[in-house]
PAROGU-114885 format. One record per residue (C-alpha): residue in three letters; x, y, z. Coordinates in steps of 0.2 Angstrom, whole numbers, padded with zeros to 4 digits, always signed. Example, Ala and Ser with C-alpha at 12.3 -4.5 7.8 and 13.67 -1.06 7.14 Angstrom:
BEGIN
ALA+0062-0022+0039;SER+0068-0005+0036;
END
This chain:
BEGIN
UNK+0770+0116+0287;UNK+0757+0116+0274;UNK+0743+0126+0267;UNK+0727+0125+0273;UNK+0716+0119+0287;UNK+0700+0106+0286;UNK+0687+0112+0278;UNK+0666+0105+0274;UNK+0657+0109+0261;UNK+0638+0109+0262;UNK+0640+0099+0276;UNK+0652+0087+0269;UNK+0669+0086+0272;UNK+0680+0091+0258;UNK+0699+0088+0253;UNK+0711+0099+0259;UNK+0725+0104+0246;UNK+0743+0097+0254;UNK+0749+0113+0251;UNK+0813+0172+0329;UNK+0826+0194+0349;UNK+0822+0209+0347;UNK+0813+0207+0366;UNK+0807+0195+0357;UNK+0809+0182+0343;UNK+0825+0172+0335;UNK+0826+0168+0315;UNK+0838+0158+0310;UNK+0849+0158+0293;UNK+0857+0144+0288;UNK+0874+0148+0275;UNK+0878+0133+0267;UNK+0892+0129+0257;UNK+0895+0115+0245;UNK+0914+0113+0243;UNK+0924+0099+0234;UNK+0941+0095+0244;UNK+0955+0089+0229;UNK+0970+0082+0231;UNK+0980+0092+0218;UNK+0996+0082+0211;UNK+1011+0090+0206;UNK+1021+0087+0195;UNK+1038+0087+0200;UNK+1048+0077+0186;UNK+1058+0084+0175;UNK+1071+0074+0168;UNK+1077+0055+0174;UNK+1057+0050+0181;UNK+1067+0037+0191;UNK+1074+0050+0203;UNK+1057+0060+0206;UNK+1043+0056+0216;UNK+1025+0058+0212;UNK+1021+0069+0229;UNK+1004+0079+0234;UNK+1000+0094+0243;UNK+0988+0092+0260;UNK+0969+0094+0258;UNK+0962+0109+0262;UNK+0953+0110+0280;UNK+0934+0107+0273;UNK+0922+0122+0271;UNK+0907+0114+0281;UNK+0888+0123+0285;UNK+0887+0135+0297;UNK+0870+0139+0306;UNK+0869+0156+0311;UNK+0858+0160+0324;UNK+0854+0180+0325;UNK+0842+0193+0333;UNK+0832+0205+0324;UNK+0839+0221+0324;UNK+0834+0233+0340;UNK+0834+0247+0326;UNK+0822+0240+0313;UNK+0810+0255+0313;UNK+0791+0251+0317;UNK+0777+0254+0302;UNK+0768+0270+0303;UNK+0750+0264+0305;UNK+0746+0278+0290;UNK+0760+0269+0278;UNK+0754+0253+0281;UNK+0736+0255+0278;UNK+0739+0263+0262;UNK+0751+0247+0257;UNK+0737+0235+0264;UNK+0722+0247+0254;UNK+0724+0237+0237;UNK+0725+0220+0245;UNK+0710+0221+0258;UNK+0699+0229+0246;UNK+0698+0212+0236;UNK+0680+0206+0233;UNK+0686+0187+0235;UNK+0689+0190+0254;UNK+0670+0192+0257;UNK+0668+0197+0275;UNK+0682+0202+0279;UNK+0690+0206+0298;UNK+0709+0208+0303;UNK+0723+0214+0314;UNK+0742+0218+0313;UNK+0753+0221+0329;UNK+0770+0227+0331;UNK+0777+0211+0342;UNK+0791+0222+0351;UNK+0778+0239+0357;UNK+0765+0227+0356;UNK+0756+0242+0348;UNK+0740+0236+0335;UNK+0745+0245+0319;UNK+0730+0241+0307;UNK+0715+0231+0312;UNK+0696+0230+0303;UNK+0685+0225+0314;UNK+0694+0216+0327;UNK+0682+0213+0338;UNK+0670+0206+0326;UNK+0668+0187+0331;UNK+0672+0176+0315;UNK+0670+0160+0312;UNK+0691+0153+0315;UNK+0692+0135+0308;UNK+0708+0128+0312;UNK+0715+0143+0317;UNK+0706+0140+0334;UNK+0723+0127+0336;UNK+0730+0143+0342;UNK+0720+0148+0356;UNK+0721+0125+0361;UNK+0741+0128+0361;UNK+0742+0143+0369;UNK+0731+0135+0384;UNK+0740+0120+0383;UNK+0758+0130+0387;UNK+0748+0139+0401;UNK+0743+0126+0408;UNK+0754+0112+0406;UNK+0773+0105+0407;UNK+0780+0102+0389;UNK+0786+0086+0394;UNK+0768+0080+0398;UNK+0763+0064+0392;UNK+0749+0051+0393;UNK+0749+0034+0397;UNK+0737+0019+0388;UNK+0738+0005+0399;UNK+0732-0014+0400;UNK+0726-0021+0418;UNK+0718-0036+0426;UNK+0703-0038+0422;UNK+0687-0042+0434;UNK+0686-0060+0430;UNK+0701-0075+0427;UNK+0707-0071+0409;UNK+0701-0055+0406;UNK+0712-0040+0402;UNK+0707-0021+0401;UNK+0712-0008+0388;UNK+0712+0009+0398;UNK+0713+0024+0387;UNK+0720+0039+0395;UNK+0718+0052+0380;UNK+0733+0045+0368;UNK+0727+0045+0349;UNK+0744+0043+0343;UNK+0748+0025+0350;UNK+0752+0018+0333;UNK+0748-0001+0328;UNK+0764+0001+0315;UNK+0778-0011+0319;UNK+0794-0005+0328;UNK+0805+0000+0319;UNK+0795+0007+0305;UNK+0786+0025+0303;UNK+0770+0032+0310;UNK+0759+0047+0308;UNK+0765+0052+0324;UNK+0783+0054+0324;UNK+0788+0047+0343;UNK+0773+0039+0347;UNK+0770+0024+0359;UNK+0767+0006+0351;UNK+0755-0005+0352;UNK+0770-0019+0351;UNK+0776-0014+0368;UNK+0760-0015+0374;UNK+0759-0034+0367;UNK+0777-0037+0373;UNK+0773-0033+0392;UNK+0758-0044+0392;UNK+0766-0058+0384;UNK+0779-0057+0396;UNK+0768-0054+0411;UNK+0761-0073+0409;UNK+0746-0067+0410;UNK+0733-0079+0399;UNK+0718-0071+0394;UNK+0703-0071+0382;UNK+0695-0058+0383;UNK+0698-0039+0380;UNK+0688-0024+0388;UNK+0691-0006+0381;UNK+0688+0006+0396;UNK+0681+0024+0391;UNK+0679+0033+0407;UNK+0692+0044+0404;UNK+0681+0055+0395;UNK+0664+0059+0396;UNK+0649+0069+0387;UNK+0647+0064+0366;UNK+0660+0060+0354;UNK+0657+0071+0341;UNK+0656+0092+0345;UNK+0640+0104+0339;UNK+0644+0108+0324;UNK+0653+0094+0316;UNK+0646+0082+0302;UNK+0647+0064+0302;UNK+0650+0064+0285;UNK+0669+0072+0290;UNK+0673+0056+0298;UNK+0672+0045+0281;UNK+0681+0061+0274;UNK+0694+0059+0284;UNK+0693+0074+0296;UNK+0688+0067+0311;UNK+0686+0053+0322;UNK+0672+0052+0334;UNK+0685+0058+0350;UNK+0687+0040+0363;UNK+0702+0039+0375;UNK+0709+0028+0367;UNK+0714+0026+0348;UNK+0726+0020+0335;UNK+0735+0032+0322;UNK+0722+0045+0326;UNK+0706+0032+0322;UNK+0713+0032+0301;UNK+0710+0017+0291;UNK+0725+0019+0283;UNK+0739+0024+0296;UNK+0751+0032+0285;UNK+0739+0046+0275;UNK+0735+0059+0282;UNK+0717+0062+0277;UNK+0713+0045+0277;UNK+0696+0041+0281;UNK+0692+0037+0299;UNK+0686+0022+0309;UNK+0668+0026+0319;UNK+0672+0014+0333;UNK+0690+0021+0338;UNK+0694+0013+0354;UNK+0684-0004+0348;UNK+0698-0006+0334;UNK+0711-0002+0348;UNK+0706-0016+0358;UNK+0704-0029+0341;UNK+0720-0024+0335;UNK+0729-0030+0353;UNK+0716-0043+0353;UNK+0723-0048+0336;UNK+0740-0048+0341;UNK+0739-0057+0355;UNK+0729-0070+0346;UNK+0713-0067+0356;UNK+0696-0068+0346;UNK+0692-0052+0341;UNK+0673-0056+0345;UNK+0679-0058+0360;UNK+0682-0036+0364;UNK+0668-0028+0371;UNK+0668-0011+0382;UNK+0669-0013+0399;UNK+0677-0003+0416;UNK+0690-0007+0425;UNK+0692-0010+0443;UNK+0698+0001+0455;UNK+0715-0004+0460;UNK+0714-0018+0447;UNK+0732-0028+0444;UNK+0742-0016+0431;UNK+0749-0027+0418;UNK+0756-0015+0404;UNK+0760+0002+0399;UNK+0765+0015+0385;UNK+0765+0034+0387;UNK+0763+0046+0373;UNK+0776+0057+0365;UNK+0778+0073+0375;UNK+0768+0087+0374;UNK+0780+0097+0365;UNK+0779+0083+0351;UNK+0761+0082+0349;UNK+0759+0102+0349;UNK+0770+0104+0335;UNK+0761+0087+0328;UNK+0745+0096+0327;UNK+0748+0114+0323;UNK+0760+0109+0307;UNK+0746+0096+0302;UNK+0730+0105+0309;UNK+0726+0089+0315;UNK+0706+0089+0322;UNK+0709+0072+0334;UNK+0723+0076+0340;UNK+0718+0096+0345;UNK+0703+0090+0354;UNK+0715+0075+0365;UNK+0722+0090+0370;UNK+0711+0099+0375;UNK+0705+0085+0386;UNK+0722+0086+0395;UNK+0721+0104+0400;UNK+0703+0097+0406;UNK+0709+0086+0419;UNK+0723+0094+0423;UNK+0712+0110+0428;UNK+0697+0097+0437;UNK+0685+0100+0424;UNK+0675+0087+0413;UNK+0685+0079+0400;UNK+0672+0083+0387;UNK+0671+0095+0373;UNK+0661+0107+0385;UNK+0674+0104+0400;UNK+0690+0105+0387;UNK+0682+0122+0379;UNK+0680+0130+0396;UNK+0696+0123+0403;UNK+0702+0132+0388;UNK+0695+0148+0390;UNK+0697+0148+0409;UNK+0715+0147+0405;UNK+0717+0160+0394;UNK+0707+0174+0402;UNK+0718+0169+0419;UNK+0732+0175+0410;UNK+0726+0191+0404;UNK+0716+0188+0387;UNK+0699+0196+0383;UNK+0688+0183+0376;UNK+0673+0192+0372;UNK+0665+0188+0356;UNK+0674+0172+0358;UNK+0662+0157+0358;UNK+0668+0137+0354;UNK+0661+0122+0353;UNK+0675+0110+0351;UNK+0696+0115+0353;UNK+0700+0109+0334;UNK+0692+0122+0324;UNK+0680+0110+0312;UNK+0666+0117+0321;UNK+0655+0127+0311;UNK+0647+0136+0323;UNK+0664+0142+0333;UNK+0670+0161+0333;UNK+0682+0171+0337;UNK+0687+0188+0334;UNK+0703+0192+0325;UNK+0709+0201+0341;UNK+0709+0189+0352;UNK+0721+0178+0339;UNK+0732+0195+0335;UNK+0735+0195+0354;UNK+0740+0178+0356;UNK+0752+0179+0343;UNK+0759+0195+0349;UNK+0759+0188+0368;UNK+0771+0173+0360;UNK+0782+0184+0349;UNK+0785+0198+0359;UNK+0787+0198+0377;UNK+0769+0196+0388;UNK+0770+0179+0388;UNK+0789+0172+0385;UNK+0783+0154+0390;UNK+0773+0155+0372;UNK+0787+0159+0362;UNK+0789+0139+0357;UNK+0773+0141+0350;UNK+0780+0152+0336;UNK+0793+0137+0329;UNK+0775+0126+0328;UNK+0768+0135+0314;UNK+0770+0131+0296;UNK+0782+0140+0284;UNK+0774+0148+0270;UNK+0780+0138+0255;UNK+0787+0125+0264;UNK+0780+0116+0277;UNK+0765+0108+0285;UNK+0751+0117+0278;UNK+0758+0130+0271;UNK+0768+0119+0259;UNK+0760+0124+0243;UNK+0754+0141+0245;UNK+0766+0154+0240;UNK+0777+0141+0232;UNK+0768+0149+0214;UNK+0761+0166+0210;UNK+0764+0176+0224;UNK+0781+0171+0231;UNK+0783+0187+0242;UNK+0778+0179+0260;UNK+0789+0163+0254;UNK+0800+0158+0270;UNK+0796+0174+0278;UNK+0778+0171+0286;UNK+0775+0156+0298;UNK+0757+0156+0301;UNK+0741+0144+0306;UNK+0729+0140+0292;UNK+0710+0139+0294;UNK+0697+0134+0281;UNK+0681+0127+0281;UNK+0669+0129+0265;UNK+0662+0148+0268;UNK+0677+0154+0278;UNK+0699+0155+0280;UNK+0708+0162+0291;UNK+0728+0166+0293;UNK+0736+0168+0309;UNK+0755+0171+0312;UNK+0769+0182+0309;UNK+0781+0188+0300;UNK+0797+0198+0297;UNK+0794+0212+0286;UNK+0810+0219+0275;UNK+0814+0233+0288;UNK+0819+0219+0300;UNK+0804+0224+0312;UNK+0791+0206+0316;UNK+0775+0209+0314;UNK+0759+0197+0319;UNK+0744+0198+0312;UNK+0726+0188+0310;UNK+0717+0187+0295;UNK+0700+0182+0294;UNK+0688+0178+0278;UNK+0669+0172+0278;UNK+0656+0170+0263;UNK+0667+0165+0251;UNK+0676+0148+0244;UNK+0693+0147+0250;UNK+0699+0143+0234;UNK+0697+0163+0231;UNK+0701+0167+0249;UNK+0716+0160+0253;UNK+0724+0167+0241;UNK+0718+0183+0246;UNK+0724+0181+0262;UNK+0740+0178+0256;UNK+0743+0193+0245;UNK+0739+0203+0264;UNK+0753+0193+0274;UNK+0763+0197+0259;UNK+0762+0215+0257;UNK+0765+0214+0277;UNK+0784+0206+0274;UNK+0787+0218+0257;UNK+0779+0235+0261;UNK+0792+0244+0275;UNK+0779+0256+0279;UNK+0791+0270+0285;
END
């Protein structure tokens, strides 16, 4: 999981870099052995060659791979608060972090060991994904999914593209790879109308699943081009990009409107011929696809920092909680769901569930306690959470930070990135070198995250390398 989250710049949308129990959390270590199995040949003659035979000894039993799953040790001594300011006094004191706010927990005691002003709201970026999973877990099943579905339309030869808030239905062909690993296909979709009979002309995209604007306070058109964003409709394919395999490709602004030309297409319907339009109640159902499960598409989102995807679910947690699927009914469903399990949220204010917002903050106490709730033993049911985040130097977006330079934290810190252009964030955990796991938020503002990230990494760093006894 790579290294960084979406980020603007003046307003613009700029390129991202591709970059566990005690009580509590299980790593794993993988030993791996390469072995080469020979038959060795002996050489028995001596003498008349015609009387000896050219005989071999057995292989040896193969060495394979063994995983080895094992807790942290119950003994691992916990960081003295006083050590491990001293250790972290060099690295917070660097100018490039700007405006700087953090917090470091002990995830068995759940004791804060270091913090600079925790309660100070900052602005997240995509660390805000953390608070969205978080409620998601709370709130529902991991095998939830959500279902796109064509019906009968008012009139003879009408159909009806209903979106229910799934913007990973792929227009890929089966068989072949999308940007959502698991998703539904727009195929299936063409493959249960074909074989329904039905023969129609027309295609109608219904959007009443969601309600209120498409795009949040705070977000800029421009990000859409950019490839951040998509203006956030029910229905969608490969997440609204142009092209479907790129990651940061630039997004369409009509989103549900290409879902309904693309069937359209495929079904050899005019594509003129796709407007928006509702369907009826108890309409005829035709076809349907459901959505990976919700396991899936967290693990999608947080490895990714995907915007489109953060904010579909959000609208979930919405309607499963009665409230407006918009981005003011998604945030407080959010919030709701959070403070009902026992998190402060003051100083907490949002304006969409993704992060890209420039006008959300949080304080890094609120993210600390997250973490610590998931990685220690407050809340067990967010312990999944912890195998969503990226590996520092190796996965999602944390793939190309600590892979140069400052390798400490390599493998050791699984954490959610956050940037936008005046502020970065770093929300994880990590196991330090006595054994003990430690979670932490680290927050940045007034400076370019090409200086503040790496910053923020020589902190999570000195957490893994420092003891602190």
């Amino acid at each position: 999981m790579p290294g960084q989250g979406k980020k603007n710049i003046g307003g613009l949308a700029e390129r991202r870099r591709r970059h566990s129990r005690t009580l509590l959390v299980i790593f794993a270590a993988l030993a791996i052995a390469a072995v080469a199995i020979f038959a060795i040949a002996q050489q028995p003659w001596a003498g008349d060659l015609s009387k000896q035979k050219l005989t071999t000894n057995a292989a040896p039993p193969p060495i394979l791979p063994t995983p080895s799953v094992v807790p942290v040790p119950d003994t691992a001594p916990i960081p003295t608060p006083a050590a491990l300011a001293a250790a972290l006094g060099p690295v917070i004191g660097n100018p490039d972090l700007g405006s700087f706010t953090g917090s470091v927990t002990d995830a068995d005691s759940a004791s804060v060991l270091w913090s600079a002003g925790p309660e100070k709201p900052m602005t997240p970026a995509s660390t805000t994904k953390v608070l969205t999973t978080a409620a998601a877990m709370l709130a529902l099943p991991l095998d939830h999914r959500v279902t796109t579905k064509v019906v009968a339309g008012q009139n003879p030869n009408e159909l009806v593209l209903v979106g229910g808030g799934d913007p990973t239905l792929t227009a890929q062909p089966i068989g072949q790879p999308s940007m959502y690993e698991g998703s539904a296909r727009l195929d299936d979709l063409v493959e249960q109308i074909k074989r329904s009979g039905v023969q129609a002309d027309t295609i109608l995209v219904d959007l009443d699943a969601y309600a209120g604007p498409p795009l949040a306070q705070g977000w800029f058109p421009a990000d859409i081009g950019g490839g951040f964003i998509a203006p956030i409709e029910p229905v969608m394919i490969d997440g609204g990009r142009l092209k479907p395999l790129e990651d940061e490709s630039p997004r369409t602004a009509t989103p549900a409107l290409d879902a309904g030309r693309l069937l359209a297409a495929e079904l050899g319907i005019d594509t003129n011929r796709v407007r928006l339009g509702n369907a009826q109640s108890g309409a005829e159902p035709i076809a349907s696809v459901q959505s990976a499960p919700l396991r899936d598409r967290l693990g999608q989102m947080m490895a990714h920092s995907d915007n489109v995807l953060a904010e579909a679910i959000g609208r979930e947690i919405a309607i499963k909680e009665g409230k407006e699927a918009s981005f003011s009914g998604a945030v407080t469903a959010v919030t709701d769901t959070l403070k009902d399990a026992g998190f402060d949220l003051a100083g907490t204010d949002l304006h969409d569930l993704s992060g890209l917002s420039v006008d959300d903050r949080i304080p890094a106490r609120l993210l600390d306690g997250v973490m610590s709730a998931a990685a220690g033993t407050k809340h067990e049911e967010l312990r999944p959470m912890l195998d969503y985040l990226p590996v520092a130097g190796a996965t999602g977006t944390l793939q190309d930070r600590y892979s140069t330079g400052d390798k400490a934290g390599a493998g050791w810190i699984r954490a959610k990135t956050g940037t936008l252009s005046q502020a970065s964030a770093l929300v994880g955990f990590v196991l330090d070198e006595s054994g003990r796991v430690l979670t932490f938020a680290l927050m940045s503002g007034g400076r370019p995250p090409e200086a503040s990230r790496p910053a923020l990494d020589a902190i999570a760093s000195t957490l893994r390398s420092c003891g602190c006894q």
